[in-house]
C-alpha positions in Angstrom: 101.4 98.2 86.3 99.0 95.4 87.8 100.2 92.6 89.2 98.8 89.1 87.4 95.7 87.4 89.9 94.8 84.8 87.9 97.9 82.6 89.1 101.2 83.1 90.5 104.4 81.0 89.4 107.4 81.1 92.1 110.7 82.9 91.5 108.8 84.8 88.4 106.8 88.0 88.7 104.1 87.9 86.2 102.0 91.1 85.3 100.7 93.9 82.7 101.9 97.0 81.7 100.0 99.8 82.5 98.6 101.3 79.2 100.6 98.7 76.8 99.9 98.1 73.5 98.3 95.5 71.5 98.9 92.4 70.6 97.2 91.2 74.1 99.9 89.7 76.6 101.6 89.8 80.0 105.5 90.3 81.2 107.6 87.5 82.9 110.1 88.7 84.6 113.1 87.1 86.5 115.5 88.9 88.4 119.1 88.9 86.4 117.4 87.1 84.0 115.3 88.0 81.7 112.1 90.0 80.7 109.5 88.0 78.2 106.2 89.2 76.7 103.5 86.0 76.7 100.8 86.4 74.3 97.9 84.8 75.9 95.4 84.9 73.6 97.7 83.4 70.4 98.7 80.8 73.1 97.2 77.2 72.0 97.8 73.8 71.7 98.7 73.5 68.7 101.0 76.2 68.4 101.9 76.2 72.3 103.4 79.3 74.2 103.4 82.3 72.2 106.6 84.4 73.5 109.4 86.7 72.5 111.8 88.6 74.8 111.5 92.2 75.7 115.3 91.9 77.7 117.5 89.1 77.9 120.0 90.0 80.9 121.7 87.3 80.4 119.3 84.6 81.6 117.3 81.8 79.8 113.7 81.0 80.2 113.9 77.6 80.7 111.4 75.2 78.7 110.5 73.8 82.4 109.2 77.7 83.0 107.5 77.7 79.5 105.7 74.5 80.4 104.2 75.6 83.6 103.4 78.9 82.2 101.4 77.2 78.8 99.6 75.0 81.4 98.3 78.3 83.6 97.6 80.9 80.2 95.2 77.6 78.8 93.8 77.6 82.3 93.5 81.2 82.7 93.0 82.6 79.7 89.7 84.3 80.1 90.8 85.4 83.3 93.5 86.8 81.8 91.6 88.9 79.3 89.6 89.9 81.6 92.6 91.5 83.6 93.5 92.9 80.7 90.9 95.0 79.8 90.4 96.1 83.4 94.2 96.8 83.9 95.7 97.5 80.6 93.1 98.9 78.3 89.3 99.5 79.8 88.5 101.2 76.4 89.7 97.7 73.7 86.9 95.5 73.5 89.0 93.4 70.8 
């Protein structure tokens, strides 16, 4: 598991699976919360944050969360792919 670099968010530990699957993303996770999977690169403006939950523990990921989070994937996002492919999967190229 590696630990996000291209931004941190307080209160929230953002990072990738070691060997996950496709589609790309990264895990949010709040302690007592919840657990959510962002999808990064289907992440736009149009469509905004691309999310789901992986484990709810009785928590909500707040829209004020979402916000900052959309703001730092449209920022990052090539940074974040990068990351991804050195973390997650060296061998996907897609």
């Amino acid at each position: 598991m590696g630990e996000v670099e291209a931004f941190e968010v307080d209160g929230i530990k953002c990072y990738f699976p070691s060997a996950d699957h496709l589609p790309h993303h990264f895990e949010v996770y709040r302690r007592g919360a919840y657990v959510v999977r962002i999808y990064f690169l289907r992440t736009n403006r149009k469509r905004g944050l691309n999310w789901d939950y992986k484990r709810n523990m009785g928590g909500e990921f707040a829209p004020a969360e979402q916000a900052v989070l959309f703001e730092l994937v449209m920022k990052h996002k090539r940074r974040l792919l990068a990351e991804w492919r050195r973390k997650v999967s060296p061998d996907q190229r897609k």
